[in-house]
Each structure stands twice: as C-alpha cells, then as structure tokens.
C-alpha positions in Angstrom: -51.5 69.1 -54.7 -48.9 67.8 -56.8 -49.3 67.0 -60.5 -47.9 64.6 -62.9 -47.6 66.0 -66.4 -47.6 64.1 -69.5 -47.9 64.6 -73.5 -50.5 62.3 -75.3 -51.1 62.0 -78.8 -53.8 60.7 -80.9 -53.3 57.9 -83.7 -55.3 56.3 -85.9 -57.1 56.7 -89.6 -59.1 59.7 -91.0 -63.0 59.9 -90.0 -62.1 57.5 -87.1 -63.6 60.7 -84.3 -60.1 61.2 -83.1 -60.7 64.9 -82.6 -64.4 64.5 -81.7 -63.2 62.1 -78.7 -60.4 64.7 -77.6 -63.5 67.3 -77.4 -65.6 64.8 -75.6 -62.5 64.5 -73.1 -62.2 68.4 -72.5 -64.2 70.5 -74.1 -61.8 71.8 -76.3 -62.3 71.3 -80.1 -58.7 71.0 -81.9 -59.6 71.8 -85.0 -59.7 75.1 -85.3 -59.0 76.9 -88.9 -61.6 77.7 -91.0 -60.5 75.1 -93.7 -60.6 72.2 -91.2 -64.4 72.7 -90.2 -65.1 72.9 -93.7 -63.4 70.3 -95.2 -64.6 68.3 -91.6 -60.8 66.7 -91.4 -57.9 67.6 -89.2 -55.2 69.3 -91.5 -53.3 70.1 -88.9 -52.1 69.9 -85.1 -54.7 70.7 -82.9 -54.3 70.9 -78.6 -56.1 70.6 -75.5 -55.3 69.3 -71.9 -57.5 67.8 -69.5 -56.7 67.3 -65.7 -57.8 63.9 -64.1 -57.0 62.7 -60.7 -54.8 60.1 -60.3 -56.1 56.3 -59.4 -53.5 56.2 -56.1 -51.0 58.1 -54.1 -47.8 57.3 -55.5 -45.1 57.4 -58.2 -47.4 57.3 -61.8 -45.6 55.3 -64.1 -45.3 57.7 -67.4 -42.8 57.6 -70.0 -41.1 55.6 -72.6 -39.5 53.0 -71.2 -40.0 49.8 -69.2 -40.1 51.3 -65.3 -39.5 54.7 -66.4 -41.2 56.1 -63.4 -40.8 59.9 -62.4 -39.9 60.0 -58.6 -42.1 61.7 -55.8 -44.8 60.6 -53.4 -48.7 61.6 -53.0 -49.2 62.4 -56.4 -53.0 63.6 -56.9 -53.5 64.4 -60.9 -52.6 63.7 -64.4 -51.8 66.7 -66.1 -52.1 66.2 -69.5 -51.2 68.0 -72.9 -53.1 66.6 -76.0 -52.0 66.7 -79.5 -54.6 66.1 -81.5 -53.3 64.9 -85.1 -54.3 64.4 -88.6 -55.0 61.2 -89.9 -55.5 61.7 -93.4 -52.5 60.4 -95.6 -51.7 64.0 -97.1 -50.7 65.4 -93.7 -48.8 62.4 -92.5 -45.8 65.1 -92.4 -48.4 66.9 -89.7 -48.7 63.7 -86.9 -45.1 62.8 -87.6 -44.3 66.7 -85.9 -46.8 66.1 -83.8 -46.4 62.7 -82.1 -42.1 63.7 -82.0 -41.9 63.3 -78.2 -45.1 62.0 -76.7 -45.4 60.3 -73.1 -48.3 58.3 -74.4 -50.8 57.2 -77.9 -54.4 57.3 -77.6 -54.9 55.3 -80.8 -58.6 55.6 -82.0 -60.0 53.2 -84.2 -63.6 53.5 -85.5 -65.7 50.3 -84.2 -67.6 50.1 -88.2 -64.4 50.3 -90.0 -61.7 48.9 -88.2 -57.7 48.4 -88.6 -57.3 50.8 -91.9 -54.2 51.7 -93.9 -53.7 54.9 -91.8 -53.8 52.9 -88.6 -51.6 50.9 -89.6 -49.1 53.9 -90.9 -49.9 55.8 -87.2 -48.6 52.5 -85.7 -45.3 51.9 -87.4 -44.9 55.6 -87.1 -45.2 55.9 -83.2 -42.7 52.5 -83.1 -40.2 53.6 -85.1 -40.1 57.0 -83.2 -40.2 54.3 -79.6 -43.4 55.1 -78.3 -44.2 52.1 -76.4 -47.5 53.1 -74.3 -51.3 53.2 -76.0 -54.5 53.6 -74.7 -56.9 52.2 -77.1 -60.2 53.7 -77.4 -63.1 52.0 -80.3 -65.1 54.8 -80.9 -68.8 53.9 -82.5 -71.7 56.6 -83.3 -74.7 55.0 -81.1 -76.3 53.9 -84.8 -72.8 52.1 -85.6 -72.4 50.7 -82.0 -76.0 49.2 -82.2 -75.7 47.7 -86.2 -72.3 46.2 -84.3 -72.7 45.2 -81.0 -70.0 46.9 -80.1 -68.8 46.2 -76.2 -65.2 46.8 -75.3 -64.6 42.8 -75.1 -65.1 42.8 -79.6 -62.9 46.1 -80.0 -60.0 43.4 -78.6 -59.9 41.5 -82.0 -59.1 44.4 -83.6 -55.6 44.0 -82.5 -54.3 40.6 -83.4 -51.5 41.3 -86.0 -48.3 43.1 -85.2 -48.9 44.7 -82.0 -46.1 45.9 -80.2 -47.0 48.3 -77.7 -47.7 47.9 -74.3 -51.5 48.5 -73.9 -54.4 48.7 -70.8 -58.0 47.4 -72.1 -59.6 48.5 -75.0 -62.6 51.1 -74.2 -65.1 51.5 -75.8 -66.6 55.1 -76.6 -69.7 56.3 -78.0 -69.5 59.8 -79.6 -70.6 61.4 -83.1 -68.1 62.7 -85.3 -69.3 62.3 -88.7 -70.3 65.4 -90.6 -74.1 66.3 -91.0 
C-alpha cells in the first residue's frame, strides 16, 4: 500500500479551535507544555499526523505549484504531518518557523468571530512564503453554530476580499475549544 506524504499547517487567529480541530482529526493534542494548557493558547509548534485513504487510485495532486503532481500509480493514503501553530500575535515568529515549507494550509476561522486581524496576518504570511493550497474549515461550538446558523454554504462569505489561494469548499466543523 503505497502512501502519499504531505506537510499541513494550520492558520488562522487566536481562540479560533485550531488546535482543538487538529485533536478532533487525530487524537493527538499539540499543545503540550505546561504553560500552554494553562494559559489555554498555543505558544508554540505543536504536531500530529493523521492517515486517510485517498479518494482514487492515482497520482494525488500535492504541492506548491499549479500541476505539481508527485508521479506513481495506485496510490491508497494521505500521509500527513501536522503542524499545529500559534495564532496569537506574540508568537507570530513561532507559525512563520512553522508554516516554512508546508504542502498545504488548513486555515481555521471561528464561525462567531470571523476574518480577524490574525487571519488576515496567517494569510499574507503563507503568500508571501507561496503557499498556494488551503482547506478551509469554520469551526463553531454547537451553542455558536446554533445562535448562527452556521452551514458550510455562510462560512463562504467569509472570504470575499483578497483571496488568493486555490481552495476546495468551506467545511464546516463543530468542536469545543474554548476554555471552561
């Protein structure tokens, strides 16, 4: 069983559930020094990988350019390395080391809050470094998601200004992630 390996990053502002959806995903929590489970913030890079199988046999297209496609037939998983970043604005040092050669963003953006200033910083990072694939995932607690209507189809006007990656559809998550 062959396997396609790739490095994804997370994106997106502080207390957006960037590292509560990476634990949702695998099971691993990335935030793991005493200071970060306190303070209830990533501080600094966290991992995890996660296995999936692949939608079809076949060349997976992954990387950073248009038809950048990694050669070989029958392909049966996605092997993939997480980085799980900070998003406050003091450890913007922290993401920048961490999103440095990525295949891929997953860019996070909280469904009660929206497009915020560190969003907004995540995204002209990634660019200027010429990351040029995002997954987009709206994350909503089920009491934000209900006060919202949340779907996947609203999480869509979220990205109207500036947008210059090449994205699938938005999904839609429901997780918790804000502290007790």
């Amino acid at each position: 069983m062959a396997a396609q390996h790739f490095i994804l990053a997370t994106a997106g502002h502080v207390d957006h559930g960037k590292s509560a959806l990476v634990k949702a995903l695998t099971g691993i929590d990335p935030d793991r020094l005493p200071e970060e489970k306190a303070r209830g913030i990533t501080i600094d890079l966290g991992f995890a990988h996660l296995e999936l199988a692949a939608p079809h046999p076949g060349p997976l297209p992954v990387g950073r350019g248009e038809g950048d496609q990694r050669a070989g037939e029958g392909r049966s998983t996605f092997d993939c390395g997480i980085v799980d970043v900070p998003g406050h604005e003091d450890f913007v040092k922290n993401m920048v080391a961490g999103v440095g050669s990525i295949d891929l963003a997953l860019f996070i953006v909280a469904a009660d809050d929206g497009w915020m200033p560190q969003t907004e910083e995540h995204l002209q990072i990634l660019t200027y470094l010429g990351v040029t694939r995002a997954v987009v995932a709206l994350t909503s607690s089920a009491e934000t998601a209900s006060r919202a209507g949340v779907n996947a189809g609203t999480g869509k006007s979220v990205f109207t200004n500036g947008w210059q990656m090449s994205t699938g559809p938005v999904i839609s998550s429901e997780i918790s992630w804000m502290m007790p």
